[in-house]
N, C-alpha and C positions, 0 to 999 in steps of 0.2 A: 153679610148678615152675621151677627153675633152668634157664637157658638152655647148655646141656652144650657146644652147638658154639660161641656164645660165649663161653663159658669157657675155653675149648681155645685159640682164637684170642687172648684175651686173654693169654692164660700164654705163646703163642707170641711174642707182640708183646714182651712183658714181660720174657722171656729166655729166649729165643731158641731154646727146645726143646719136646718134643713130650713132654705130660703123659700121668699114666692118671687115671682121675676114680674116686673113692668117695664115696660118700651114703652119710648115715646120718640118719636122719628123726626130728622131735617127736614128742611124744605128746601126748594127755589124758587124764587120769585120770579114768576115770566112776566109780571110787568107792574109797574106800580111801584118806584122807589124811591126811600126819602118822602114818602105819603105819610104812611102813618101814622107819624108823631105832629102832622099838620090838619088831622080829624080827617082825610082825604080815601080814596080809594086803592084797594090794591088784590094784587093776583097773584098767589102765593101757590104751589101744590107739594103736597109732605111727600116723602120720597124713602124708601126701603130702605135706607138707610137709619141706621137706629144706636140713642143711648138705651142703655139696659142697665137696672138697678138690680141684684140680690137684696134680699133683705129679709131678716130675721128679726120678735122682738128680744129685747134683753133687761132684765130687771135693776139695772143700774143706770142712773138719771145723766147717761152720756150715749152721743152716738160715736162708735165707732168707722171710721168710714175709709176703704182703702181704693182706688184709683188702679185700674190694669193697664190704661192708656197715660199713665204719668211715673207708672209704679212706685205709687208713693201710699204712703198712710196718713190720717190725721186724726184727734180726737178730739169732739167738741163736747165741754160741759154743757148740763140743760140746768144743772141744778137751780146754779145763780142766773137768773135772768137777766140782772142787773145789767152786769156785768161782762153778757155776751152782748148784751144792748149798746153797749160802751167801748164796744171790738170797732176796731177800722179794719178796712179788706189790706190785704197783703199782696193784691196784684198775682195772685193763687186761685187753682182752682176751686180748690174750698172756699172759696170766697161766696161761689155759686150755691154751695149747702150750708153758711151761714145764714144767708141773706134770705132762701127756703125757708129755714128756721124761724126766722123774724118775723117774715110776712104769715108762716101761719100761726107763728104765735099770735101777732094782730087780728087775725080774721077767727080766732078763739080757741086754734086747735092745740091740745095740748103739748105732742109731739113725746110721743113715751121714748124707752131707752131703745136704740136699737143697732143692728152691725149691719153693713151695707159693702157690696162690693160691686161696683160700677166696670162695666166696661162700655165703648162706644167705637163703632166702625162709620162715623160722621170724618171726613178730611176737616182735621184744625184750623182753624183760620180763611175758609176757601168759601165764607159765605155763606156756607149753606145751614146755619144756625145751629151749630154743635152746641153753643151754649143753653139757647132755647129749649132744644130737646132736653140737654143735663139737668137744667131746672124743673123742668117738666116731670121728666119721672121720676126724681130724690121729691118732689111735692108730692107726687101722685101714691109712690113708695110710703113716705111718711104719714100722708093722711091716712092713708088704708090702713095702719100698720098700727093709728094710736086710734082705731075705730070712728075716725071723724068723717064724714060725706062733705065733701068737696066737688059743687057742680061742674061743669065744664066749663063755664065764662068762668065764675069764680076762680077756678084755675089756672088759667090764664091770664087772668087779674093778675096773681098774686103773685106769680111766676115776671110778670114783667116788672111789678113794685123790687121785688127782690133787685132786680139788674139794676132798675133806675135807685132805689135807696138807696143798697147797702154796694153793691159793686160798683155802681159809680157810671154808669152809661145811659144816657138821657134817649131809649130805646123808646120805638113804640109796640105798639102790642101785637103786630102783624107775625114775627115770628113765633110767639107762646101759641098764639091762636092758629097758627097752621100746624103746627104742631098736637094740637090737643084735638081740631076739628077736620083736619084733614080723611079726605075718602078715597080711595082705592081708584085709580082712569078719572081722578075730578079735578079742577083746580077750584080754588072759593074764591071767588067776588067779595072782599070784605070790605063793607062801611065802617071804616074805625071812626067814626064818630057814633052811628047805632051800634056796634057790634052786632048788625046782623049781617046774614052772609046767605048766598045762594053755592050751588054747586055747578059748574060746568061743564058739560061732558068733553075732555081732550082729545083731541086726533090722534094723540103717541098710542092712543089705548083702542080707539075704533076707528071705523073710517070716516073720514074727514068729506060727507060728501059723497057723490057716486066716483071718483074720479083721482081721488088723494088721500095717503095715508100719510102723518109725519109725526114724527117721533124725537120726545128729548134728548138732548146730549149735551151735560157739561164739561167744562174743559177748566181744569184748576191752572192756571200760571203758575203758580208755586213759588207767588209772592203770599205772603200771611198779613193776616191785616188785627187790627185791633181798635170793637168800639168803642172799647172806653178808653182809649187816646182824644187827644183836645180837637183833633178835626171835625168828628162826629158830632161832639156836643155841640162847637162852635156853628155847623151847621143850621144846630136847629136854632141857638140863639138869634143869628142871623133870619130864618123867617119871621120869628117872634119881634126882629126888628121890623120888617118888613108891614107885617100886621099892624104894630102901632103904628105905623105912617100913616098907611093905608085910611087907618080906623078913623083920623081925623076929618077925612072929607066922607066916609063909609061906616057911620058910627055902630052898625046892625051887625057888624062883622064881627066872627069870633077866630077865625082862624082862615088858613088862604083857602081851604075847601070852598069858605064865601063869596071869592073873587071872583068873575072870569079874567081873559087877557085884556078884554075891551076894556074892563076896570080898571084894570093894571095900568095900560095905555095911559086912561083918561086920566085917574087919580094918583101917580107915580111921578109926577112930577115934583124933582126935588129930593128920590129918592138915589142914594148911595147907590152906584153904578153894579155892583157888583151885589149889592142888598135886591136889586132889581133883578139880577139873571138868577139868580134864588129862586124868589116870589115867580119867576116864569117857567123857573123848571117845574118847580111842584104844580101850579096850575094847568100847564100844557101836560104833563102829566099825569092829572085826573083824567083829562081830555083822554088819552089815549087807551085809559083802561077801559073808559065807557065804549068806545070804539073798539076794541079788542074784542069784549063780550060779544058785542055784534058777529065781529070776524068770525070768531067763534062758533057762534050759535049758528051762521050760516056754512059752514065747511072751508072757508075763504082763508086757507093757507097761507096764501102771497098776500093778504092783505095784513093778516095777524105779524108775517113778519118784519113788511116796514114799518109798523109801527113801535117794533123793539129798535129798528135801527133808527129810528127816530127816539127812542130813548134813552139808548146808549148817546148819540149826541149830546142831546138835553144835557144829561150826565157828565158828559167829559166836556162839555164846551163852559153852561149854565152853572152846574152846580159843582163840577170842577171835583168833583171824588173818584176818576178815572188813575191809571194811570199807565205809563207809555206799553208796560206789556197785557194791560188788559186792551188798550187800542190797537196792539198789533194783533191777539187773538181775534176779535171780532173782525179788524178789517180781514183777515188772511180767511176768516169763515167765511164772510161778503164773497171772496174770490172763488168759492168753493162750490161747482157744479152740484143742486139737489139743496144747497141751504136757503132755506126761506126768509131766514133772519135770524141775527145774533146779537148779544145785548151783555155788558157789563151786568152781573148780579148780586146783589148782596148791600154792604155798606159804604163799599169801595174801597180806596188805597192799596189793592191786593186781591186775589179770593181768583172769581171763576166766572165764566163766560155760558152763559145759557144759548141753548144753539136749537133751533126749531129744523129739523133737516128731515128732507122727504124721505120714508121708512126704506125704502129699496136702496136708497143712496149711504145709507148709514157704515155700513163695512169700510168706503172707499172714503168716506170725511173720515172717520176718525184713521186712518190710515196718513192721509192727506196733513189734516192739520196739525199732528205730531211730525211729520217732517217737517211743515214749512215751518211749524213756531219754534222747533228745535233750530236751523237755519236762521232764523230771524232774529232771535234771542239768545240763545246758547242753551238752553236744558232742554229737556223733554218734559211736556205737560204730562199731569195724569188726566184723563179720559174718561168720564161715565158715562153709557147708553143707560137711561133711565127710567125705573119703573115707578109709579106712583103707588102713594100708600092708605091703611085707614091711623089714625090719630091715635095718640096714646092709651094705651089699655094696660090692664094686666094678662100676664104671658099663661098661654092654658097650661096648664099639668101635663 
C-alpha cells in the first residue's frame, strides 16, 4: 500500500504545498473476459492495491504532474484548449492525464490549474488495471479539485472514453467500473450493457459454506502486455465481425451478449473459422459467469473453479490471447494440491494468473508454484495472496 504520509511530504518538498490524497484501486477479474466491450457480463473485484494522486490547486492555467513510478515529470497546458484537443498520445504515461483532461472537459468540467504527484503500487502490465486505477484517481483528483461533482458511473464513463479516445485502446468499461465501484470481501456481477451491478459476497473473505474457506492468489508471469497494441483492438473488431454476420439471419441483435451457442451453431454458417471461435468465446463466456454467481451464491468452491478452467481454455484455445507462460502458470496451479481453479486474467498476451486456492493450502501453492514456474520457465513469478477492496475515494486526513 502507498506510503500516504510520504507522499504528503514528498509533494510538500516538490512544491511547496499541502496536498488532499485520492486512491483508486486495481482489480482482477475472476471471470468474464473479453465481455465487456461485447455489452456481456463480468466478475471483476478491486484489490488493495492502489494508484494514489497528491494534489494541490494552483493559479496558473497548467497542470503540473510528476510520476514516482516513472520518475518523471510532465506539464500540460489548459490554457489553449485547442490545441491540447489537437495533441496525439505519445505512447506515455501522460497520455493517461491528457486524455482525463479531455474527457472532463467534454462532460463540462472545467479542470482548474493544478500540481499532482502520483504514485502507484498496481504491478505494470500484469493485468490487473494500473491504467484504470491511474485514470480513475487523476479524474477523481481533478474533478474535486476544480469543484465539479462527478457521479460514480459518470466517472467511470469518462475514464474509459479517455483510454478508448485519446490513448488509443478499444477498452471496455469493466476495469474503470471496478475500480470506482468496488467493495471490500465482494466481487460485482456487472452488466455492461445496464451498468448495473450486484455485489457478491467472496469465500477469500468468509466462509465459503459450512465446510470451505478459499482464498485469492495471483501469480504475475512477468511477461507485460499492452492494450493498446493491435491484438486487443483487433479482437474486438473481429466480434463486431462476427455480429454483422450474425445480424443477417438475427436482425434484433445488437451485440454477441444477444446470441446463445445454439444461435451461433444454427446461424454461423459461412462464418470465418476463426471469427467463429471469437463469437464462442465470448458467448460460452456469459454462460459461465451466470454460472459462477450461482457457484458462488451457494459456497460451491469446486464448482466456481472449473469454470475459470473452462475459461482460461475458452481463452487460450477460442480467443487465442493466452500465452505459452500464462498456460504453463495455470496448468502447473491445476497440478497444485488445495487449488480450485486457475485462469488467465486480464487482456492477455502477458500479465497474471488468478488462482482460487483453498485458504489452509495457501502458504504451501504459493511456495509450490514459484518453484515449479521458476523450473518451467526460467524466472521467478511475483506472487500475491489477496485482499479485496472498497472503490475509489478520497484518502482521510
Amino acid at each position: 500500500m502507498t506510503d500516504h504520509a510520504a507522499l504528503i511530504a514528498g509533494f510538500q518538498t516538490l512544491y511547496g504545498s499541502t496536498p488532499v490524497l485520492y486512491r483508486a484501486p486495481g482489480r482482477v477479474n475472476l471471470i468474464g473476459e473479453h465481455t465487456d466491450y461485447n455489452e456481456g457480463l463480468a466478475m471483476p473485484a478491486a484489490l488493495t492495491f492502489d494508484a494514489t494522486v497528491a494534489i494541490a490547486r494552483h493559479p496558473a492555467p497548467r497542470l503540473r504532474v510528476r510520476s514516482l513510478v516513472f520518475d518523471e515529470a510532465v506539464e500540460i497546458p489548459l490554457a489553449d484548449r485547442a490545441a491540447l484537443r489537437a495533441s496525439r498520445p505519445r505512447s506515455h504515461w501522460s497520455d493517461y492525464v491528457v486524455g482525463v483532461v479531455l474527457a472532463l472537459w467534454e462532460h463540462g468540467v472545467a479542470v482548474d490549474g493544478a500540481d499532482l504527484l502520483i504514485d502507484s503500487d498496481i504491478p505494470l502490465g500484469a493485468g490487473l488495471s494500473s491504467s484504470a486505477a491511474f485514470e480513475v484517481c487523476v479524474a477523481l483528483a481533478l474533478s474535486a479539485t476544480s469543484n465539479s461533482a462527478v457521479d460514480k458511473l459518470e466517472l467511470a464513463r469518462l475514464c474509459q472514453q479517455a483510454e478508448n479516445d485519446f490513448v488509443g485502446s478499444r477498452c471496455g468499461i469493466m476495469d474503470q467500473f471496478a475500480s470506482v465501484f468496488g467493495r471490500a470481501n465482494h466481487a460485482l456481477v456487472l452488466d455492461c450493457r445496464s451498468l448495473q451491478h450486484r455485489l457478491v459476497p467472496l469465500a477469500g473473505d468468509h466462509a465459503a459454506g459450512p465446510r470451505v474457506s478459499a482464498s485469492l492468489v495471483v501469480c504475475n508471469t512477468g511477461v507485460r502486455h499492452s492494450h493498446a497494441g493491435g491484438e486487443y483492438n483487433r479482437r474486438r473488431a473481429e466480434c463486431e465481425q462476427a455480429v454483422a454476420h450474425l445480424a443477417r439471419a438475427m436482425p434484433h441483435i445488437k451485440s454477441l451478449r444477444d446470441v446463445s451457442l445454439a444461435e451461433l451453431a444454427g446461424c454461423g454458417a459461412g462464418l470465418d473459422p476463426v471469427i467463429r471461435r471469437r463469437a464462442r468465446h465470448v458467448i460460452s463466456e456469459n454462460e459461465r459467469v451466470s454460472q459462477a454467481v450461482a457457484a458462488l451464491s451457494r459456497g460451491d468452491a469446486a464448482a466456481f473453479g472449473e469454470l475459470m478452467r473452462a475459461s482460461h481454455r475458452s481463452l487460450r484455445d477460442d480467443y487465442e490471447v493466452s500465452c505459452a507462460e500464462l498456460d504453463a502458470m495455470a496448468a502447473i496451479a491445476d497440478g497444485i494440491d488445495g487449488v480450485f481453479g486457475a485462469r488467465m486474467t486480464g487482456g492477455g498476451f502477458g500479465g497474471c494468473t488468478v488462482n482460487w486456492v483453498r485458504s489452509d493450502a495457501v502458504g504451501e501453492f504459493t511456495a509450490e508454484i514459484g518453484r515449479r514456474y521458476a523450473l518451467a520457465v526460467g524466472r521467478l513469478p511475483e506472487i500475491y495472496v489477496c485482499a479485496t477492496a472498497d472503490g475509489a475515494a478520497r484518502v482521510a486526513a
